[in-house]
C-alpha positions as a Markdown table, in Angstrom:
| # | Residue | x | y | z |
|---|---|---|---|---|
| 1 | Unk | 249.1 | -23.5 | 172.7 |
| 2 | Unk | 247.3 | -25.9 | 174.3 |
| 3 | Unk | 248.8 | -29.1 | 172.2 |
| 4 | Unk | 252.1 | -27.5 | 173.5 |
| 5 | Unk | 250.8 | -27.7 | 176.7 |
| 6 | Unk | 249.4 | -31.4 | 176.0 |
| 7 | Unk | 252.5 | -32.8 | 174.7 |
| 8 | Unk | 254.7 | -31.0 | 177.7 |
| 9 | Unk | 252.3 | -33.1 | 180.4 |
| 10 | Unk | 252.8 | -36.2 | 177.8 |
| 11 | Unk | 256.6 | -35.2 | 178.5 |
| 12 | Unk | 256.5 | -35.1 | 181.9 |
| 13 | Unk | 254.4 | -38.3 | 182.5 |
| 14 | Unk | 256.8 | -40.6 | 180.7 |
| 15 | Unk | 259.6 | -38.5 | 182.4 |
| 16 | Unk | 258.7 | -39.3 | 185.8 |
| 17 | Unk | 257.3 | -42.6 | 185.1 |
| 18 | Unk | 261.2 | -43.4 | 183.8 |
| 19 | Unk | 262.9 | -41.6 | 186.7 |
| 20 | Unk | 260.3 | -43.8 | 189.0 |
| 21 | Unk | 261.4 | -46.8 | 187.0 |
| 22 | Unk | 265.1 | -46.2 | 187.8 |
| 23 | Unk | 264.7 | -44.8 | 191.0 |
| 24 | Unk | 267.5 | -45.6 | 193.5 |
| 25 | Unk | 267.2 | -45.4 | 197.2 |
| 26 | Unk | 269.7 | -45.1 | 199.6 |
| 27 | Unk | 269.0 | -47.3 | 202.8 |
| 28 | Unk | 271.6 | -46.9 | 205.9 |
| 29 | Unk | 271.2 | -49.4 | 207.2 |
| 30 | Unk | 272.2 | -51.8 | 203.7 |
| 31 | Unk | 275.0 | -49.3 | 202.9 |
| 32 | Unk | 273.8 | -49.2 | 199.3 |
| 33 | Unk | 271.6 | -48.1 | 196.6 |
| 34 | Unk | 268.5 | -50.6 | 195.6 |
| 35 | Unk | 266.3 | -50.5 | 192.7 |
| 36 | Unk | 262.7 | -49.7 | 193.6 |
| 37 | Unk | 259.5 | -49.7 | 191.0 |
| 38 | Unk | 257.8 | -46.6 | 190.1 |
| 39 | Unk | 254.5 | -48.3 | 191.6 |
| 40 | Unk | 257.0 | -48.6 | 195.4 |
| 41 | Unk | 258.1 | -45.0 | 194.9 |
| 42 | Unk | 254.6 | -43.4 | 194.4 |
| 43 | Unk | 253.5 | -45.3 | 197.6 |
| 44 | Unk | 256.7 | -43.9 | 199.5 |
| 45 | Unk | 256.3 | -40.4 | 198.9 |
| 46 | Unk | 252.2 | -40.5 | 199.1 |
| 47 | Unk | 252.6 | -41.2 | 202.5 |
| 48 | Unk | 255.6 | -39.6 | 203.5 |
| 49 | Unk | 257.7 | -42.5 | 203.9 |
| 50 | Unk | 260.5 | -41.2 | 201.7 |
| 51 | Unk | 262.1 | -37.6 | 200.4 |
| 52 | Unk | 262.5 | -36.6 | 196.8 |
| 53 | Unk | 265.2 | -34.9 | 196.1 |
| 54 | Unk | 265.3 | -32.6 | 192.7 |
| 55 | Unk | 269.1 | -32.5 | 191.7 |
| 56 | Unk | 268.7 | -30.3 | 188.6 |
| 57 | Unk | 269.2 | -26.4 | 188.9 |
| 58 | Unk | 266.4 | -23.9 | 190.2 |
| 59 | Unk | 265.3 | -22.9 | 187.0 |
| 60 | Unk | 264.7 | -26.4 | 185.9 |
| 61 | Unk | 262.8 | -27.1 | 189.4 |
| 62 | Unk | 260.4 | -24.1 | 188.8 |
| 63 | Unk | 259.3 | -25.1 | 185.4 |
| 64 | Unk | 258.6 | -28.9 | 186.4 |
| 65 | Unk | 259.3 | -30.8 | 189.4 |
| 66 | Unk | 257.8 | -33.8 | 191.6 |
| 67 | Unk | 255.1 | -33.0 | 194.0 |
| 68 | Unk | 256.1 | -32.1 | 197.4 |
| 69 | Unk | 260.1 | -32.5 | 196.5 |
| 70 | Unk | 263.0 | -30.4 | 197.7 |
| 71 | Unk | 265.4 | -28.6 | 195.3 |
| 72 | Unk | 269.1 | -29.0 | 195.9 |
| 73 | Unk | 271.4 | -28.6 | 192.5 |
| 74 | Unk | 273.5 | -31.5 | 192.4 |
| 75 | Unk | 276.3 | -28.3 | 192.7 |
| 76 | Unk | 275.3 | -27.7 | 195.8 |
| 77 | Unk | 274.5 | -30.9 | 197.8 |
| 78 | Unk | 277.3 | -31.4 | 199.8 |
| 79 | Unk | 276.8 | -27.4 | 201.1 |
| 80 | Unk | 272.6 | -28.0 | 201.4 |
| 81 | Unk | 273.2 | -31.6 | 202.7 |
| 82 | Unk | 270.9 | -30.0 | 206.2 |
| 83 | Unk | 268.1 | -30.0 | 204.1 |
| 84 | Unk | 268.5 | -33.9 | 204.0 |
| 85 | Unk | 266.9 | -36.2 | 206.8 |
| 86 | Unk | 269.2 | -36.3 | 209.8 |
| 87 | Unk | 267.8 | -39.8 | 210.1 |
| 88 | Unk | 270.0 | -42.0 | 208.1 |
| 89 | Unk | 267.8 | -44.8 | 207.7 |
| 90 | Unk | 265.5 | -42.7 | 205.8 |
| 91 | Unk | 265.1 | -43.3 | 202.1 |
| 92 | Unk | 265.9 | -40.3 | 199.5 |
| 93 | Unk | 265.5 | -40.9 | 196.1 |
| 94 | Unk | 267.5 | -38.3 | 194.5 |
| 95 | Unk | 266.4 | -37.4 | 190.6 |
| 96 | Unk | 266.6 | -34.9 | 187.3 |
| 97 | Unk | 265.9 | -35.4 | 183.9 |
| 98 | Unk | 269.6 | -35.8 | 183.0 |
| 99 | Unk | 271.3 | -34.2 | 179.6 |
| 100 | Unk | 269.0 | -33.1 | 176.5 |
């Protein structure tokens, strides 16, 4: 059991260290989507400077998700888009873990 649980964190690091990699943020005021590093995304959501957004279903959020993220299924964002900033100029970087 607990080299499952070993090799599920080994899972998730390199996950997240990926989805940091590719990260896109969408900036308002540029009208597009930029590349960021994972090293610029940690710093944004330490302090709050940025929103992560989980895009994968509920049942996928509860077994693993990003600290301090928000759930919306990627089903469902246009209906939850109030949970988003009303301030356009802040950046969400949107994420999931993609197809198995």
């Amino acid at each position: 059991m607990k080299s499952i649980n070993l090799w599920a964190r080994f899972f998730f690091f390199m996950l997240l260290m990926t989805l940091f990699t590719f990260s896109k943020v969408y900036s308002e005021n540029q009208k597009v989507c930029q590349d960021i590093s994972a090293p610029e995304v940690k710093n944004m959501l330490d302090h709050g400077t940025a929103l992560a957004v989980d895009v994968m279903s509920s049942f996928e959020y509860n077994i693993q998700h990003i600290d301090n993220s928000i759930n919306i299924p990627i089903n469902k964002l246009l209906q939850q888009k109030d949970k988003l900033p009303k301030d356009k100029s802040f950046p969400i970087i949107f994420y999931c873990m993609g197809k198995r």
